[in-house]
N, C-alpha and C positions, 0 to 999 in steps of 0.2 A: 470189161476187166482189162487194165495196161499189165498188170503182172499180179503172180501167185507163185508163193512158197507154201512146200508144204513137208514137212517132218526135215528142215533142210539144217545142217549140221558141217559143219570145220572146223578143224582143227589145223593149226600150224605147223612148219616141222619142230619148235622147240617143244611139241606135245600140246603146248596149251589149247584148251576148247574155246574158240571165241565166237562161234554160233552153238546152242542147242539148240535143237527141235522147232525151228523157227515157222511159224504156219502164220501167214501175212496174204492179205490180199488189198488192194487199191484198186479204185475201180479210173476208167478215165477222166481228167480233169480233176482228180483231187489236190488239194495241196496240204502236206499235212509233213508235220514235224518229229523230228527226233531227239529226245534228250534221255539224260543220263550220266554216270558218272565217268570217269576216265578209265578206260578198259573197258566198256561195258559191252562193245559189240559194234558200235555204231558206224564207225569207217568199214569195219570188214563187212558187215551189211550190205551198204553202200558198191564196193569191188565188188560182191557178188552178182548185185544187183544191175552195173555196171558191165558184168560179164568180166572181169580180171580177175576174179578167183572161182576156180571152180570149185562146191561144194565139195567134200568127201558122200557127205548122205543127204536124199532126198530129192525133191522137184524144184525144180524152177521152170516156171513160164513166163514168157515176157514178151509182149508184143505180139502176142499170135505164133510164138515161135516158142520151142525148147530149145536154147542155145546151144549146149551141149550136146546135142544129136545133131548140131548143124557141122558142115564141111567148116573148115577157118576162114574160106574165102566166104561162106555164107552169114557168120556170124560175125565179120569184118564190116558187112552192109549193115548187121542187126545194130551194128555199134555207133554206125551213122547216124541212127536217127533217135539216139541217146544222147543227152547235153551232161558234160561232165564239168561243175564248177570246184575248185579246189580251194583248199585253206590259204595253201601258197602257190597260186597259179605261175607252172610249167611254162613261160614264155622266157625267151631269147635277150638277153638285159639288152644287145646292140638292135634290138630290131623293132623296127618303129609302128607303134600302137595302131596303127591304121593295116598294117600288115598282120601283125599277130592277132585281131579279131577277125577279119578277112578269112584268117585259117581255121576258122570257126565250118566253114563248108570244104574244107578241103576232102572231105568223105564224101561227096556230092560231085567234085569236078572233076574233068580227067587228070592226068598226069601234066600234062601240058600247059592246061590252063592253071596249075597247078603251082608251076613253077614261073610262068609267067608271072602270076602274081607277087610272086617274091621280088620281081624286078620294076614290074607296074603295077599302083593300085587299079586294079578293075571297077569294085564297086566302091569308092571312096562315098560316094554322099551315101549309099546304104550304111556302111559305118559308121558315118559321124552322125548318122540319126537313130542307131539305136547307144551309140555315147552320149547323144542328146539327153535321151533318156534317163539318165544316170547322173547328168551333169557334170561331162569333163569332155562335152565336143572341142574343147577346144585343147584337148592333149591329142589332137586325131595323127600329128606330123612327131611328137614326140617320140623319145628313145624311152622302153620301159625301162631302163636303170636309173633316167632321171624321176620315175614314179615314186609317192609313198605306196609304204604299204597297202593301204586303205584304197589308191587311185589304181592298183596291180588289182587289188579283190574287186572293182570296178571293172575295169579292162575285162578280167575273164568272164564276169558277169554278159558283158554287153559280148563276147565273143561267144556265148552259148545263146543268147536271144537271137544275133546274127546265125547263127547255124539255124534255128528255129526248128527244134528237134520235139519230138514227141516225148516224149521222158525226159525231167532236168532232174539229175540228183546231185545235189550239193553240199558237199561237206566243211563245214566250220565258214558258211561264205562271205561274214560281214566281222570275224572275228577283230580285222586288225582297223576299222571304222569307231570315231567317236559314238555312244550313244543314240543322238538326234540321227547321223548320217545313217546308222546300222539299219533305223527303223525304216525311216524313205526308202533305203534300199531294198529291202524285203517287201516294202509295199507297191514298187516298181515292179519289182520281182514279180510279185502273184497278180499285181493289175496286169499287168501281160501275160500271166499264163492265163487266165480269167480268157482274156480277148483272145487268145490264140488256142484253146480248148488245149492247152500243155497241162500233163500231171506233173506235179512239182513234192520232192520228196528230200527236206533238206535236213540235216544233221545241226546242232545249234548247243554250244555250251551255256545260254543266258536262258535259263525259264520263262524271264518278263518278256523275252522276244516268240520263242515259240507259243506261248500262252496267246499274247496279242496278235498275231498274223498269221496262223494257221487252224486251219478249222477242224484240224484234228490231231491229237497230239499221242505219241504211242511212246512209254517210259521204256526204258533197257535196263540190265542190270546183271549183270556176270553170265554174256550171252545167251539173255532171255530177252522176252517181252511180259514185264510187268504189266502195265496196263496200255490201252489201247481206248481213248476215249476224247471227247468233245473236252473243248479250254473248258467251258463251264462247268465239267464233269468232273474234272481233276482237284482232288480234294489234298487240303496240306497235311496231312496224314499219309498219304501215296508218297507226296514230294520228298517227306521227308523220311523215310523208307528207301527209298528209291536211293538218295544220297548217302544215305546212312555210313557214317566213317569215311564221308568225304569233307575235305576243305576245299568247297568249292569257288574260283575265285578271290580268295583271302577273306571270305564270308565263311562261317560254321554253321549259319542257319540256311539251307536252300529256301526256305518257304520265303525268308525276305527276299531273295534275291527274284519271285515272281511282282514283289511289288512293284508299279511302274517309278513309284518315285526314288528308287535304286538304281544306280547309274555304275555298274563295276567294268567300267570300261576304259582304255587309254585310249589318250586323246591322240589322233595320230592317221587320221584321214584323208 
């Protein structure tokens, strides 16, 4: 087991409830997806998960550890070997791609070598071969201001493979990729967590994408878990439930948008 919730509950300070009763478990090396409608719970999951928000009610286990029973310096280590991928990764526009994936272990090195790196690349060819991966080794010398969108969700991608963490959770991580690019990427994605025995737990606004690339898919839906089920299991009765009173995409039907010959994405990779 990588992590278990159980009766686990938040709310924010403007009152709203954006977990109920959440009872989850994943076991190690799974990779499985999260969809749902906008609000539905799926980011604050994710922080909780993450360890940035502490629950109001309930358990968290993660990692062989109860976070929240840990000292800050204990659960600062817990957070290490946690891979955080974002929608709009957190990097430095003046600071060059070889550097800000590099800081992918900076929970790993001392202080020292730490800052070293900021002035020397250390492991330069380890970076440009997990950018390999991803296809943009050759942005390795680049400033990320001069990146697209799409080449920044790249970047942080390949700087959570470089950290090579036990747990990757990833929220919204191929939103700002054409189509064709979103899908490679995801299959990057989980071909290496496969090889690297990583649990991979990613957040995903596209149905057609969670449906296809993860081998397990749990619906949300006004901080619940609707269902929790295999792609082949999720029936378009669920989907469309699930959405229900959402315009998803500039699509009204969710069920189309699992079909793969549906492309609701800008072009912009």
């Amino acid at each position: 087991m990588i992590l278990q919730l159980s009766g686990v509950s938040l709310s924010h300070a403007s009152g709203i409830e954006a977990l109920k009763h959440i009872d989850l478990t994943i076991e190690a090396g799974e990779r499985v997806a999260i969809i749902g409608p906008s609000g539905a719970g799926k980011t604050t999951l994710l922080r909780v998960l993450a360890t940035r928000l502490q629950p109001g009610a309930g358990l968290v286990e993660l990692l062989d550890a109860k976070p929240w029973t840990l000292s800050a310096r204990a659960r600062q280590k817990l957070r290490a070997r946690i891979g955080m991928i974002h929608q709009a990764p957190p990097l430095p526009p003046r600071q060059r791609v070889v550097t800000a994936v590099s800081a992918g272990r900076l929970g790993q090195w001392s202080f020292l070598k730490g800052m070293l790196n900021l002035c020397y690349a250390l492991d330069a060819a380890g970076v440009r071969e997990e950018l390999a991966r991803l296809d943009i080794a050759d942005k390795l010398f680049v400033r990320c201001d001069e990146l697209s969108g799409g080449q920044l969700q790249r970047v942080g991608i390949a700087r959570v493979l470089y950290q090579a963490p036990e747990l990757i959770l990833a929220d919204e991580p191929v939103s700002a990729m054409d189509p064709t690019l979103a899908g490679h990427t995801l299959e990057v994605l989980n071909q290496e967590a496969r090889q690297r025995g990583t649990t991979v737990l990613a957040s995903l606004h596209a149905v057609d994408l969670a449906l296809t690339h993860f081998e397990r898919v749990i619906g949300m839906r006004d901080g619940r878990i609707a269902f929790d089920l295999k792609p082949s299991e999720v029936s378009s009765e669920q989907l469309t439930a699930l959405y229900a009173n959402e315009q998803l995409l500039h699509d009204s039907d969710p069920v189309a948008l699992a079909k793969p010959h549906i492309k609701p994405f800008p072009e912009c990779g």
